[in-house]
mmCIF entry with sequence, helices, sheets and N, C-alpha, C, O atoms, coordinates in Angstrom:
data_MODEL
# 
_entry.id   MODEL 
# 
_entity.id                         1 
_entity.type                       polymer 
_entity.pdbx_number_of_molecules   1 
# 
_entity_poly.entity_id                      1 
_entity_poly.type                           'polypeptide(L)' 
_entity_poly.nstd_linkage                   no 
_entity_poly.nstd_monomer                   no 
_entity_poly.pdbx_seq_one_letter_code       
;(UNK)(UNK)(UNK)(UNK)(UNK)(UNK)(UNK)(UNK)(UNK)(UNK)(UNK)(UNK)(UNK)(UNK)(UNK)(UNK)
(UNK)(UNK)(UNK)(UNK)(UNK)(UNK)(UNK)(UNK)(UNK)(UNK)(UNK)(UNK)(UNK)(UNK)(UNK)(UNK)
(UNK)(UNK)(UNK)(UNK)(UNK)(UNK)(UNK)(UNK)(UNK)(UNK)(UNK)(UNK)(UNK)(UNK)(UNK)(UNK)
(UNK)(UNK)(UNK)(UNK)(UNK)
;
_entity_poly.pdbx_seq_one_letter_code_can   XXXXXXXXXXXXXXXXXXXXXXXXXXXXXXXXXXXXXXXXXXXXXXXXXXXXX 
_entity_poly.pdbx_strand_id                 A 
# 
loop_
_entity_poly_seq.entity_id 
_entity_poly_seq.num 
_entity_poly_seq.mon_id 
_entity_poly_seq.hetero 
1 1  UNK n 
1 2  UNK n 
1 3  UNK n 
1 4  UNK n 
1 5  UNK n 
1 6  UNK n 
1 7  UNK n 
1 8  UNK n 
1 9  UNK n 
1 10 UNK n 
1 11 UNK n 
1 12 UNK n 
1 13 UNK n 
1 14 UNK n 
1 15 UNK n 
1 16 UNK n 
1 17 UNK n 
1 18 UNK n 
1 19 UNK n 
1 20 UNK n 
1 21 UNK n 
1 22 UNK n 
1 23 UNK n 
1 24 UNK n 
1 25 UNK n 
1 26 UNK n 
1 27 UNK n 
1 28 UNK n 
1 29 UNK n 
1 30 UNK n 
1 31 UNK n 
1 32 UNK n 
1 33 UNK n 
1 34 UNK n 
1 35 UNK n 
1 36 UNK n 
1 37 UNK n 
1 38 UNK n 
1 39 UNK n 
1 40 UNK n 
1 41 UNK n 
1 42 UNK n 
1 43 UNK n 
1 44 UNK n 
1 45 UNK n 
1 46 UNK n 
1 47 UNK n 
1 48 UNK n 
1 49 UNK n 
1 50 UNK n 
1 51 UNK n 
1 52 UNK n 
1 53 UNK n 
# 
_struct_asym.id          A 
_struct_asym.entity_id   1 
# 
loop_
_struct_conf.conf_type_id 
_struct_conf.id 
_struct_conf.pdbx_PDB_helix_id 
_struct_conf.beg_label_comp_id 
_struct_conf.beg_label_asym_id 
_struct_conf.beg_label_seq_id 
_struct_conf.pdbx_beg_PDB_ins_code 
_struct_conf.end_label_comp_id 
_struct_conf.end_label_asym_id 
_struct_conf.end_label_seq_id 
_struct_conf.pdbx_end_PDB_ins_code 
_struct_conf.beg_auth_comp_id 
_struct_conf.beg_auth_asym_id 
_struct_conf.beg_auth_seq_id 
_struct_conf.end_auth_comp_id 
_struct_conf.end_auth_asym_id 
_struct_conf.end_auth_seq_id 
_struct_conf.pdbx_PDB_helix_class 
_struct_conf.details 
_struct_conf.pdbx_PDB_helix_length 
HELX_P HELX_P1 AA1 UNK A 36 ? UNK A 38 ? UNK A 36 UNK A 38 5 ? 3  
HELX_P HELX_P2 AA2 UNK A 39 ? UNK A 51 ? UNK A 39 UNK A 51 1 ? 13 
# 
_struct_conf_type.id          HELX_P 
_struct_conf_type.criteria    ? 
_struct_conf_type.reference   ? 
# 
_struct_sheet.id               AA1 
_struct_sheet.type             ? 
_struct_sheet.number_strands   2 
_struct_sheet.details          ? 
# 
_struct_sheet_order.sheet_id     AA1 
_struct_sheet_order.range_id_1   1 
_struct_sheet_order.range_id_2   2 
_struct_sheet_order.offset       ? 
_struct_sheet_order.sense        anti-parallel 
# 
loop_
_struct_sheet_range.sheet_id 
_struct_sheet_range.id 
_struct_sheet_range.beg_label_comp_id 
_struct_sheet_range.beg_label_asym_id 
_struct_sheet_range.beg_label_seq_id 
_struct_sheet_range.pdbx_beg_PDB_ins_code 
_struct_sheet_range.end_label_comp_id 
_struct_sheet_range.end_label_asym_id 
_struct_sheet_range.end_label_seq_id 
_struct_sheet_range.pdbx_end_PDB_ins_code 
_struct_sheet_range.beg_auth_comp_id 
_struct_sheet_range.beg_auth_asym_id 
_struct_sheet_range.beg_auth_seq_id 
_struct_sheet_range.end_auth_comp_id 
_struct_sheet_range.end_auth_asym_id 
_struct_sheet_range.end_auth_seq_id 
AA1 1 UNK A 6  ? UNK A 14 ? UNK A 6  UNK A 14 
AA1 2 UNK A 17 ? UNK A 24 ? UNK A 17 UNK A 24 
# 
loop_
_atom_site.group_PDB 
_atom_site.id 
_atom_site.type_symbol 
_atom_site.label_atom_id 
_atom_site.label_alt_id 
_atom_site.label_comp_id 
_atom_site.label_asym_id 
_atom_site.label_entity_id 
_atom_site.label_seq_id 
_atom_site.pdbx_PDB_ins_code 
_atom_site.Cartn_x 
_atom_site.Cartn_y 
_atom_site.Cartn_z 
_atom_site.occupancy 
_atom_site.B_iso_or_equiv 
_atom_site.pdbx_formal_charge 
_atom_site.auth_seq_id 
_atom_site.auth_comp_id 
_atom_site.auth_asym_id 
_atom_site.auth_atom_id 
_atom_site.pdbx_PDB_model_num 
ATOM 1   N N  . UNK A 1 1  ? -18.494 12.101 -14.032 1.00 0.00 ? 1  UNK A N  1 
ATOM 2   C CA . UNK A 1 1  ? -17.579 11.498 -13.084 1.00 0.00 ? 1  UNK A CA 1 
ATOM 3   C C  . UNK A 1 1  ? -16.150 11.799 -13.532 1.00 0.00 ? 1  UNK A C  1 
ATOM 4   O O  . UNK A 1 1  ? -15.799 11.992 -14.696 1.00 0.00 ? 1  UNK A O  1 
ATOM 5   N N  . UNK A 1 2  ? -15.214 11.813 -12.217 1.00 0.00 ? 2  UNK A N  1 
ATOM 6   C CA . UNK A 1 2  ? -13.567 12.386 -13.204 1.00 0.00 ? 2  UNK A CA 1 
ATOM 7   C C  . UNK A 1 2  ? -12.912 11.453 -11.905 1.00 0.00 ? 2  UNK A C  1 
ATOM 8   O O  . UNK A 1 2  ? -12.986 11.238 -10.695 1.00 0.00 ? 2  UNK A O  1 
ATOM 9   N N  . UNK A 1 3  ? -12.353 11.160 -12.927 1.00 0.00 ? 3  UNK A N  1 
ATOM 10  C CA . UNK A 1 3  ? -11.067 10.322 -12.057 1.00 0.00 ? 3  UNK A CA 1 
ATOM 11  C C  . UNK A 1 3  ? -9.851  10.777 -12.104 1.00 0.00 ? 3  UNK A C  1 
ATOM 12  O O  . UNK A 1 3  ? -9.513  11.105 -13.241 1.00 0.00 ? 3  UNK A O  1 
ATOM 13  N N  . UNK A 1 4  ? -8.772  10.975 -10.989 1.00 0.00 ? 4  UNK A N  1 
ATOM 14  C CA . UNK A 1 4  ? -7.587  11.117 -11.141 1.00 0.00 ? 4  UNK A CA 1 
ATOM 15  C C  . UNK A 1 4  ? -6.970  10.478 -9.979  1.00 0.00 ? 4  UNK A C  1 
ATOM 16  O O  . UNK A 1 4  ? -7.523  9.804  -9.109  1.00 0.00 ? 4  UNK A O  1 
ATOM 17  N N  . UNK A 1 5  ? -5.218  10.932 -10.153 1.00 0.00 ? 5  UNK A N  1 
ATOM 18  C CA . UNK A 1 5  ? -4.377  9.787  -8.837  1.00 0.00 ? 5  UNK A CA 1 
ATOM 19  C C  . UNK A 1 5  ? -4.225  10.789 -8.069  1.00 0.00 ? 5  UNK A C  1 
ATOM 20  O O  . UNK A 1 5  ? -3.863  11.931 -8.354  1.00 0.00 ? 5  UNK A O  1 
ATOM 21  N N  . UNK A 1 6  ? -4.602  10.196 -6.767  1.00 0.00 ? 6  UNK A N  1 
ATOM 22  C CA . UNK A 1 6  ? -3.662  10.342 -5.195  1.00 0.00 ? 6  UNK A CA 1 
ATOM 23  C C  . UNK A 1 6  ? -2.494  10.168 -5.358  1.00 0.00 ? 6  UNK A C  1 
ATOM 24  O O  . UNK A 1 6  ? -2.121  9.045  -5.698  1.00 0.00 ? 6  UNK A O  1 
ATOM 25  N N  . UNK A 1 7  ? -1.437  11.339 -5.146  1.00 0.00 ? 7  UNK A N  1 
ATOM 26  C CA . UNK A 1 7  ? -0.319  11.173 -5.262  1.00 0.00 ? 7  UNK A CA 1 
ATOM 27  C C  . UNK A 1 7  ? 0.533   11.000 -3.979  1.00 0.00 ? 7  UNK A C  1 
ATOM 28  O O  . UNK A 1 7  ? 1.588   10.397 -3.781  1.00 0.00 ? 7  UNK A O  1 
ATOM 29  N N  . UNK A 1 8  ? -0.283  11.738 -3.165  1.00 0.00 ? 8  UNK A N  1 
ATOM 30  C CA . UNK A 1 8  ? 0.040   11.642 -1.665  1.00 0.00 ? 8  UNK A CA 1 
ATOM 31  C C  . UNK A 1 8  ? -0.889  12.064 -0.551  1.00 0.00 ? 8  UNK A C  1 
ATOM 32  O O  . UNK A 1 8  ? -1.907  12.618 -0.967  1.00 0.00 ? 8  UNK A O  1 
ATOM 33  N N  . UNK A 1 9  ? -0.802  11.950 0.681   1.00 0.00 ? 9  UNK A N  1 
ATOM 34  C CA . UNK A 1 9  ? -1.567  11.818 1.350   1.00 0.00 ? 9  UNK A CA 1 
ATOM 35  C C  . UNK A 1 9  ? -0.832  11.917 2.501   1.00 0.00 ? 9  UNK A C  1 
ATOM 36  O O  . UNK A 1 9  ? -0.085  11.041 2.937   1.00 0.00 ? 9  UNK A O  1 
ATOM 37  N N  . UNK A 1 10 ? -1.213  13.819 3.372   1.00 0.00 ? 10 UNK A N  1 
ATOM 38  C CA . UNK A 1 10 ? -0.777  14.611 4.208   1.00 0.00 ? 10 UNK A CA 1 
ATOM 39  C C  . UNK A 1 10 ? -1.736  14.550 5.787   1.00 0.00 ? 10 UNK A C  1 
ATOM 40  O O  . UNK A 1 10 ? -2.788  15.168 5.954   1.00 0.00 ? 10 UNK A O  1 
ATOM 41  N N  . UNK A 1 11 ? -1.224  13.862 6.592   1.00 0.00 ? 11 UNK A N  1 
ATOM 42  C CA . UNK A 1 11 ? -2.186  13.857 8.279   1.00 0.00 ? 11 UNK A CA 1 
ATOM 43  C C  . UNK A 1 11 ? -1.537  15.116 8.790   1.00 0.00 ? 11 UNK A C  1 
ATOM 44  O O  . UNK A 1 11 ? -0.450  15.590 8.459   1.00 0.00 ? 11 UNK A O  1 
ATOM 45  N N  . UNK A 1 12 ? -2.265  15.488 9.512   1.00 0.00 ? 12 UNK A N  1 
ATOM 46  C CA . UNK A 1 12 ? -1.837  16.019 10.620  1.00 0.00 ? 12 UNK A CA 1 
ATOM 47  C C  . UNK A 1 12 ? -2.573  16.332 11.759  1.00 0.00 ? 12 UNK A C  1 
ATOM 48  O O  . UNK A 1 12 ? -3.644  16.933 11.676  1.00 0.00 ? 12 UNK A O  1 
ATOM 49  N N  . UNK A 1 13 ? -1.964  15.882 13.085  1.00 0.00 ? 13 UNK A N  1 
ATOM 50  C CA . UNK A 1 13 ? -2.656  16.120 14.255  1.00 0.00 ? 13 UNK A CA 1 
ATOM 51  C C  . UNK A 1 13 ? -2.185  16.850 15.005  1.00 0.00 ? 13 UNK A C  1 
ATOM 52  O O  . UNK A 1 13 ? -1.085  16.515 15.443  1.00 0.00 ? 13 UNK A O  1 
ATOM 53  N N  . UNK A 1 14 ? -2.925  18.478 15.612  1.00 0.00 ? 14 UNK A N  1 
ATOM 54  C CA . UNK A 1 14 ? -2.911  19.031 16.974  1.00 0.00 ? 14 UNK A CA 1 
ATOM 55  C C  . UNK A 1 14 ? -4.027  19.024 17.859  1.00 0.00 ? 14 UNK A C  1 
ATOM 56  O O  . UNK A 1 14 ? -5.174  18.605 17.699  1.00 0.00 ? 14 UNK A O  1 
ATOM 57  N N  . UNK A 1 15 ? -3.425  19.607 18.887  1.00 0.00 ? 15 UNK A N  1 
ATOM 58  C CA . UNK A 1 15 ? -4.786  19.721 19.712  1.00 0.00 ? 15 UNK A CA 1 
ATOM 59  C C  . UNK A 1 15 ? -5.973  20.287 18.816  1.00 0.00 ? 15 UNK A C  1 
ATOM 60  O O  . UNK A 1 15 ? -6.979  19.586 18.925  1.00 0.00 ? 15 UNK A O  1 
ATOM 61  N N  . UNK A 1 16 ? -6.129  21.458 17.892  1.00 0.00 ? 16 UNK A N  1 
ATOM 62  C CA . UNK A 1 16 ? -7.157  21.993 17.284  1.00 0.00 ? 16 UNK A CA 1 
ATOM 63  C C  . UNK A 1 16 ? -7.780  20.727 16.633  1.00 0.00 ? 16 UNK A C  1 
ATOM 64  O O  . UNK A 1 16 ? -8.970  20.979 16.447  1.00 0.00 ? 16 UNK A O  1 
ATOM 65  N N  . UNK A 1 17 ? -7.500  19.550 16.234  1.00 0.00 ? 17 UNK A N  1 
ATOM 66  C CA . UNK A 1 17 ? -8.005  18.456 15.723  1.00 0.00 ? 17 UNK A CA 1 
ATOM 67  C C  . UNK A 1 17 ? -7.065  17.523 14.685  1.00 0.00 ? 17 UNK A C  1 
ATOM 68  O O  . UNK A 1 17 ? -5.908  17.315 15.049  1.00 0.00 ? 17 UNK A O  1 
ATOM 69  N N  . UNK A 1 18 ? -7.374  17.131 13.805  1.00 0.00 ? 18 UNK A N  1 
ATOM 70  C CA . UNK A 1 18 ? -6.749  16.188 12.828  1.00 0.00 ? 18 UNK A CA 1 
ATOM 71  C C  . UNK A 1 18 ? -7.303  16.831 11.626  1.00 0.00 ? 18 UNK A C  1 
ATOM 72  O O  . UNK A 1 18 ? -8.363  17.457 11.607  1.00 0.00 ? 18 UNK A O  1 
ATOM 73  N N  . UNK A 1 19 ? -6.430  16.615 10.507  1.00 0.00 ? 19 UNK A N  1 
ATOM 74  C CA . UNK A 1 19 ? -6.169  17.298 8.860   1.00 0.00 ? 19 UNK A CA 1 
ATOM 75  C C  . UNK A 1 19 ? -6.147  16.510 8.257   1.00 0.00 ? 19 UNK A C  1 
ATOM 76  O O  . UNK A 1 19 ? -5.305  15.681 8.601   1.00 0.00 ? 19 UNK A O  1 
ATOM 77  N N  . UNK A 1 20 ? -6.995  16.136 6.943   1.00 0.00 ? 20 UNK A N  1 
ATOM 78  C CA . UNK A 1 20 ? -5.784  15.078 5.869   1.00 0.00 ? 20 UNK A CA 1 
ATOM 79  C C  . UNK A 1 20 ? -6.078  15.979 4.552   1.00 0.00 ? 20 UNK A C  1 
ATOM 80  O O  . UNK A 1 20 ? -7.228  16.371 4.356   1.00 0.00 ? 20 UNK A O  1 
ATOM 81  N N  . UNK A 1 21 ? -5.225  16.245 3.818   1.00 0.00 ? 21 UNK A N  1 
ATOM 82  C CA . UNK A 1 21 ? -4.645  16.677 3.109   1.00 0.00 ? 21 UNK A CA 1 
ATOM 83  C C  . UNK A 1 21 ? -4.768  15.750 1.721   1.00 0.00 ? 21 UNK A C  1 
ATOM 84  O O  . UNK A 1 21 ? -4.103  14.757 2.015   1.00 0.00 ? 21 UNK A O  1 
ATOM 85  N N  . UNK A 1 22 ? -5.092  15.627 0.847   1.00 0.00 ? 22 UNK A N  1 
ATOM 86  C CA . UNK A 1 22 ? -4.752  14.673 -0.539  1.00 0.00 ? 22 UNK A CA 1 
ATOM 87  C C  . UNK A 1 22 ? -4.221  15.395 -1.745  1.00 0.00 ? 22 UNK A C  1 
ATOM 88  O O  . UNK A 1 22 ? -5.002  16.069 -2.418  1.00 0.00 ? 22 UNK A O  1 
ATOM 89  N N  . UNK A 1 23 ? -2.974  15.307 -2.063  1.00 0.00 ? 23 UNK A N  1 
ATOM 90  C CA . UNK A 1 23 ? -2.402  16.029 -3.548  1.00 0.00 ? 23 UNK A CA 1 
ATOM 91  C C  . UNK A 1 23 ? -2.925  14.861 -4.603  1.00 0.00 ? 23 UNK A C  1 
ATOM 92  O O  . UNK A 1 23 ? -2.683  13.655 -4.653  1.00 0.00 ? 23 UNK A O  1 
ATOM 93  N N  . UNK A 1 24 ? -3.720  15.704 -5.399  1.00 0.00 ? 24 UNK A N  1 
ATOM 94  C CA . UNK A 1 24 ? -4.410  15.065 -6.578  1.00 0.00 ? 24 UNK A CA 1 
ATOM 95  C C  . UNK A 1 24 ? -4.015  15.394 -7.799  1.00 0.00 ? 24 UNK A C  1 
ATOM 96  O O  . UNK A 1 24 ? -4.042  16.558 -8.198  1.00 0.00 ? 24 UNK A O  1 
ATOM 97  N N  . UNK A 1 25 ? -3.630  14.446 -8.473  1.00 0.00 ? 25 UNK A N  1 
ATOM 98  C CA . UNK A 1 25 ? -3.696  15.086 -10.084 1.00 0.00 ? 25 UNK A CA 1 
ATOM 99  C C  . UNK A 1 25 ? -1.958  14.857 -10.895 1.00 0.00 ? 25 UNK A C  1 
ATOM 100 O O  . UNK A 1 25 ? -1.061  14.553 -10.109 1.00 0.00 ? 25 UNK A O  1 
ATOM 101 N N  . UNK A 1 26 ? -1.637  14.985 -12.162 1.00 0.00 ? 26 UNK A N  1 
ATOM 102 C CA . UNK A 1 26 ? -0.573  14.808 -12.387 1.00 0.00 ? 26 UNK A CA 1 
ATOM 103 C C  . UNK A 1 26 ? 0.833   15.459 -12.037 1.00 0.00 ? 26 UNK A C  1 
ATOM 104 O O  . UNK A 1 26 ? 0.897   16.669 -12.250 1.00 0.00 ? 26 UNK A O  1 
ATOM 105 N N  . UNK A 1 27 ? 1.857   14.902 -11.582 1.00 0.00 ? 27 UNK A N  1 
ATOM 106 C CA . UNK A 1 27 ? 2.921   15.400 -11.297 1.00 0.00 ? 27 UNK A CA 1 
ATOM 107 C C  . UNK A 1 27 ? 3.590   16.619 -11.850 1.00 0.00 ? 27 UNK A C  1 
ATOM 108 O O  . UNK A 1 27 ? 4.256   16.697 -12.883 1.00 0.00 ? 27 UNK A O  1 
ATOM 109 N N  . UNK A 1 28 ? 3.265   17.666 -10.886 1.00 0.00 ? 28 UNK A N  1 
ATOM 110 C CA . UNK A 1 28 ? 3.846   19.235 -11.194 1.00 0.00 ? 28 UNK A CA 1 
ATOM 111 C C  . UNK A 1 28 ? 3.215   20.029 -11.484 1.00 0.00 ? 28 UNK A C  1 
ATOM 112 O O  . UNK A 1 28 ? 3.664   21.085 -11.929 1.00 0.00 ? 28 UNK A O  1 
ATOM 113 N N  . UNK A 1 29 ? 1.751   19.747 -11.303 1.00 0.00 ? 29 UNK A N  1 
ATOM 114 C CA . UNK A 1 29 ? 0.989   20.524 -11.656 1.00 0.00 ? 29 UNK A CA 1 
ATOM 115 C C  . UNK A 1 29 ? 0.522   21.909 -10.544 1.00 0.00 ? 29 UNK A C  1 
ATOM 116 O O  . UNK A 1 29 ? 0.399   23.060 -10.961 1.00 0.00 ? 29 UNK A O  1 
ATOM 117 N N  . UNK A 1 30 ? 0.280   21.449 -8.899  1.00 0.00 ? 30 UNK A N  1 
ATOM 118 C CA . UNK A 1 30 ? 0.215   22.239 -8.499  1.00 0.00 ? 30 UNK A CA 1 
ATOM 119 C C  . UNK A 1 30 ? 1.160   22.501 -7.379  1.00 0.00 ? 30 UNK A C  1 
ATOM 120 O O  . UNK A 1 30 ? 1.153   23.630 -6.887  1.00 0.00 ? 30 UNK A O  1 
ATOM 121 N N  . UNK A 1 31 ? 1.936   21.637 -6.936  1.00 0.00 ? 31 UNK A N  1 
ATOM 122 C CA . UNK A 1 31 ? 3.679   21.970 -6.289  1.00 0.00 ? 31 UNK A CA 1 
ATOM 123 C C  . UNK A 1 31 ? 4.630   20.979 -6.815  1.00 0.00 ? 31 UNK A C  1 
ATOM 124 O O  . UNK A 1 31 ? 4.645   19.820 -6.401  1.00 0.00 ? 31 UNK A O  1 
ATOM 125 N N  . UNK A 1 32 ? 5.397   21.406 -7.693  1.00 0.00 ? 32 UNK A N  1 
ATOM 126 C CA . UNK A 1 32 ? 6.370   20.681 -8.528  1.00 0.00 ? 32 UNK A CA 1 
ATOM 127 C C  . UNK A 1 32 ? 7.222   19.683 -7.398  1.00 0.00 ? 32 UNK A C  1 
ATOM 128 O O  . UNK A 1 32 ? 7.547   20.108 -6.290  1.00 0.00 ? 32 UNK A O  1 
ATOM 129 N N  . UNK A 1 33 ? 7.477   18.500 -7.802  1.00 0.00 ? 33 UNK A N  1 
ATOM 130 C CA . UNK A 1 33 ? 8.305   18.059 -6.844  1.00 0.00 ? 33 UNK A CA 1 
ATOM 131 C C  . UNK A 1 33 ? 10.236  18.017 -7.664  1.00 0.00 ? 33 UNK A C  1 
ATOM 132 O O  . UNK A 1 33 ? 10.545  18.028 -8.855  1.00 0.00 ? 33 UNK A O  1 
ATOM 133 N N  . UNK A 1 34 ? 11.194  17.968 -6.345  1.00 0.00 ? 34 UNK A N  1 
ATOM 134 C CA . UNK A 1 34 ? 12.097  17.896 -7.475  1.00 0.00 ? 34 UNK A CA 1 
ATOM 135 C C  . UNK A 1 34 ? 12.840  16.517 -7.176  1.00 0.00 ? 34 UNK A C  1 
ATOM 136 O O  . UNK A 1 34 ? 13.671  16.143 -6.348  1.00 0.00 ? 34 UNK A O  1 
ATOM 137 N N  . UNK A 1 35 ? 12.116  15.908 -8.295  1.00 0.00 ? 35 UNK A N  1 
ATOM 138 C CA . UNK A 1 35 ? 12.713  14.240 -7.994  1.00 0.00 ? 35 UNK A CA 1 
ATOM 139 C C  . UNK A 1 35 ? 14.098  14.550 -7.868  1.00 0.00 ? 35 UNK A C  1 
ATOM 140 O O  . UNK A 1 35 ? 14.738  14.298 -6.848  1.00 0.00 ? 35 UNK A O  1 
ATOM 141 N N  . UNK A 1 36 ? 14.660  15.189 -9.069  1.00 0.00 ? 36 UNK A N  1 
ATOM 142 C CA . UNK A 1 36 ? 16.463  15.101 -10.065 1.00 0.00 ? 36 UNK A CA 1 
ATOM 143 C C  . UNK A 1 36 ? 16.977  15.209 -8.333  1.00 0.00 ? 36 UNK A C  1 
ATOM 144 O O  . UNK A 1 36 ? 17.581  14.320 -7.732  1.00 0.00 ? 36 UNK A O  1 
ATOM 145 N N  . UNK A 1 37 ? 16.497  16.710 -7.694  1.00 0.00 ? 37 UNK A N  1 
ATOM 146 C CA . UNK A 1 37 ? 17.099  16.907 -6.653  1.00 0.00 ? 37 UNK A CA 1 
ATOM 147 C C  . UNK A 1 37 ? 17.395  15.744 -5.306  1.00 0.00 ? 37 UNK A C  1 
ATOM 148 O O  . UNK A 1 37 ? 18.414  15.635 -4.624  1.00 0.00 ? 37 UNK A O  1 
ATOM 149 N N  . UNK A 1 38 ? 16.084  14.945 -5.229  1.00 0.00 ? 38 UNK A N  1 
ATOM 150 C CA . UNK A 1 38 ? 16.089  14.076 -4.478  1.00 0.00 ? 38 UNK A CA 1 
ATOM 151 C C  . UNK A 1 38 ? 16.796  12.572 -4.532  1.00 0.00 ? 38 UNK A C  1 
ATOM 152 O O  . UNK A 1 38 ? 16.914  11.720 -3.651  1.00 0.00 ? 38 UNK A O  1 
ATOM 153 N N  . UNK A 1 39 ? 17.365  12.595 -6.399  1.00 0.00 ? 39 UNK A N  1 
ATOM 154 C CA . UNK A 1 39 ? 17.563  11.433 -6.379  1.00 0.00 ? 39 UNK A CA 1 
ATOM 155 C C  . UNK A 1 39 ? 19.430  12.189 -5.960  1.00 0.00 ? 39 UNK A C  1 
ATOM 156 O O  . UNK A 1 39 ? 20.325  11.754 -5.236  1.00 0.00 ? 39 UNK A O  1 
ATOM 157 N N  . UNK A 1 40 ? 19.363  13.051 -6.558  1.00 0.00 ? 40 UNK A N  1 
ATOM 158 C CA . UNK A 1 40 ? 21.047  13.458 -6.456  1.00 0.00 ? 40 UNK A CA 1 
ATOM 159 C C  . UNK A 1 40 ? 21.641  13.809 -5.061  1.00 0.00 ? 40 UNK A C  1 
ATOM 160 O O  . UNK A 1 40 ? 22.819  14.069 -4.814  1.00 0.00 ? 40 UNK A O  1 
ATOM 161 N N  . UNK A 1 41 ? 20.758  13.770 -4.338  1.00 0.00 ? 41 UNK A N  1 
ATOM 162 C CA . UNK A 1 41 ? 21.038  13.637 -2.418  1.00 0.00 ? 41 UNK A CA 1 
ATOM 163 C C  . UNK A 1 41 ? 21.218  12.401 -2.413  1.00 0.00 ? 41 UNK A C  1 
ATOM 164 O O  . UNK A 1 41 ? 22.418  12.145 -2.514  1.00 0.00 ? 41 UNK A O  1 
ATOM 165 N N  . UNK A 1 42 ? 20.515  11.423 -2.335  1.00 0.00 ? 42 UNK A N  1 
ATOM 166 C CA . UNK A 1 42 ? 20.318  9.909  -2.473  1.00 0.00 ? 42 UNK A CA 1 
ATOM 167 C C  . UNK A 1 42 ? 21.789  9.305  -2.792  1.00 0.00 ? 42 UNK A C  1 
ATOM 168 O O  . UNK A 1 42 ? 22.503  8.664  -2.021  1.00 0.00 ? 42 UNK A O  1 
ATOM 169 N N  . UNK A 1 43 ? 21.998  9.603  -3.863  1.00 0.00 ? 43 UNK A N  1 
ATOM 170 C CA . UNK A 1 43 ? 23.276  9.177  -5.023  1.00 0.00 ? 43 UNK A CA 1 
ATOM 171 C C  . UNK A 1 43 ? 24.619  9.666  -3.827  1.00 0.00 ? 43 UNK A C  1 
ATOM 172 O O  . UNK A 1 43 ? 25.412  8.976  -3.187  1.00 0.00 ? 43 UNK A O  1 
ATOM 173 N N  . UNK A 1 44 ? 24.406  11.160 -3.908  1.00 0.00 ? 44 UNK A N  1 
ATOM 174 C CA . UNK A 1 44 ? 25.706  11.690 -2.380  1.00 0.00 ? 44 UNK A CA 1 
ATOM 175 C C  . UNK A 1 44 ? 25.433  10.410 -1.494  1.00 0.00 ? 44 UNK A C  1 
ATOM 176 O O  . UNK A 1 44 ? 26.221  9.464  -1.483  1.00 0.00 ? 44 UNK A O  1 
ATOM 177 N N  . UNK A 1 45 ? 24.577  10.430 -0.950  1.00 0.00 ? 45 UNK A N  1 
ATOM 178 C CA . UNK A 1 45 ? 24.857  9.615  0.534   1.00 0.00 ? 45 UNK A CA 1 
ATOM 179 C C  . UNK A 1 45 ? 24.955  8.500  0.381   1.00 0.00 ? 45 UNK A C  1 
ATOM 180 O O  . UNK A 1 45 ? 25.586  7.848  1.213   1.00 0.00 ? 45 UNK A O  1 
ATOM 181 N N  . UNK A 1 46 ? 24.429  7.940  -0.619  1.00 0.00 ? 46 UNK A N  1 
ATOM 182 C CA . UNK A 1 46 ? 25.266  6.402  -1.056  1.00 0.00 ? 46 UNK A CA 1 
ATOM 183 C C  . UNK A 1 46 ? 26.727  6.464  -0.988  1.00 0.00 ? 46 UNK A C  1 
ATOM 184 O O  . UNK A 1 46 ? 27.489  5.781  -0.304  1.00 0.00 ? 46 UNK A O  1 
ATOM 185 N N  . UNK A 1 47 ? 27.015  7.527  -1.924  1.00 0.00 ? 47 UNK A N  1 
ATOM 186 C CA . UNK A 1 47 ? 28.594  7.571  -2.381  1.00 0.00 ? 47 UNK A CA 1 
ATOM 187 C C  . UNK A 1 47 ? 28.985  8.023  -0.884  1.00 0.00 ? 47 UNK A C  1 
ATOM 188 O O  . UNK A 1 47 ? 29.852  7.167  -0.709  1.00 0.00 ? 47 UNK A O  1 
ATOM 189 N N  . UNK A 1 48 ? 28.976  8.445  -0.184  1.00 0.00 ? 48 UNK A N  1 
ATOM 190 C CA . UNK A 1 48 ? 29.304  8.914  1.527   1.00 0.00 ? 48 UNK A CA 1 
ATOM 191 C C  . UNK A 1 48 ? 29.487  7.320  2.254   1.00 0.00 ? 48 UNK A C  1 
ATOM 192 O O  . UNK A 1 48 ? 30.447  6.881  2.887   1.00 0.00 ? 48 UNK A O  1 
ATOM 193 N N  . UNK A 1 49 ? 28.319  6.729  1.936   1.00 0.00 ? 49 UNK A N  1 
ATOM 194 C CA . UNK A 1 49 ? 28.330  5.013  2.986   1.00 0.00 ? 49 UNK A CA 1 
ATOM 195 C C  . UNK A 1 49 ? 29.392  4.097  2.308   1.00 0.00 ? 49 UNK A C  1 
ATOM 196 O O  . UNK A 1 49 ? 29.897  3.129  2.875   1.00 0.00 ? 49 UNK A O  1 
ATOM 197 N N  . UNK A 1 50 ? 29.751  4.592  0.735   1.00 0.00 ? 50 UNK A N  1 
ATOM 198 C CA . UNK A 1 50 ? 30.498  3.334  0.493   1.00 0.00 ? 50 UNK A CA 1 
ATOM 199 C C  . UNK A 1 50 ? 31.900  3.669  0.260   1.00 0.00 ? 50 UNK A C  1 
ATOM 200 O O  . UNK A 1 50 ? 32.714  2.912  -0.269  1.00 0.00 ? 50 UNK A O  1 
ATOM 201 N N  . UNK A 1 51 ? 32.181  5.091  0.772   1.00 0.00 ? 51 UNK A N  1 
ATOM 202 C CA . UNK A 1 51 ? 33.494  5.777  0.919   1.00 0.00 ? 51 UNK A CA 1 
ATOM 203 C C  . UNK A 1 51 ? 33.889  4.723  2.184   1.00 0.00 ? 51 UNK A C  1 
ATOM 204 O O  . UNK A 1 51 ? 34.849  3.956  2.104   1.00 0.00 ? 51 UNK A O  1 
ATOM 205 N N  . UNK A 1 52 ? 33.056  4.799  3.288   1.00 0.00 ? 52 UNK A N  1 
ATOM 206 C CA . UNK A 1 52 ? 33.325  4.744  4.482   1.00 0.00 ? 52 UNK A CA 1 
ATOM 207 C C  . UNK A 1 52 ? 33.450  3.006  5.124   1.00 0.00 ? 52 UNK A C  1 
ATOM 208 O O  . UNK A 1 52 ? 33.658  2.683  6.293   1.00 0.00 ? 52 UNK A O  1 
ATOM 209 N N  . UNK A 1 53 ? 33.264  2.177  4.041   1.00 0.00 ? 53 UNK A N  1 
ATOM 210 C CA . UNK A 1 53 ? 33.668  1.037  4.298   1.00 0.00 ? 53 UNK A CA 1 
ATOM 211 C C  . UNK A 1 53 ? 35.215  0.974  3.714   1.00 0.00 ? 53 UNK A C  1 
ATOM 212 O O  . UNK A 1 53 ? 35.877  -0.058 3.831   1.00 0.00 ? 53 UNK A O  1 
# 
């Protein structure tokens, strides 16, 4: 028996039918994600909303 995590979990529906998709396994192993990148967009658009008050 092997256990590992669901990291995410991909639907998709067309007419040809419905998909689900499950990324399994530890982070970066088989499509790297780029947190740094995502948090440093995040961080901009904060700093953008609190320019603007």
């Amino acid at each position: 028996m092997q256990q590992d995590i669901v990291r995410q979990v991909t639907i998709s529906d067309s007419a040809d039918g419905s998909t689900i998709t499950p990324s399994i396994g530890n982070q970066g192993t088989d499509s790297p994600t780029n947190v740094f990148g995502d948090i440093k967009a995040l961080w901009r658009k904060v700093n953008q909303l609190s320019t603007r008050m």
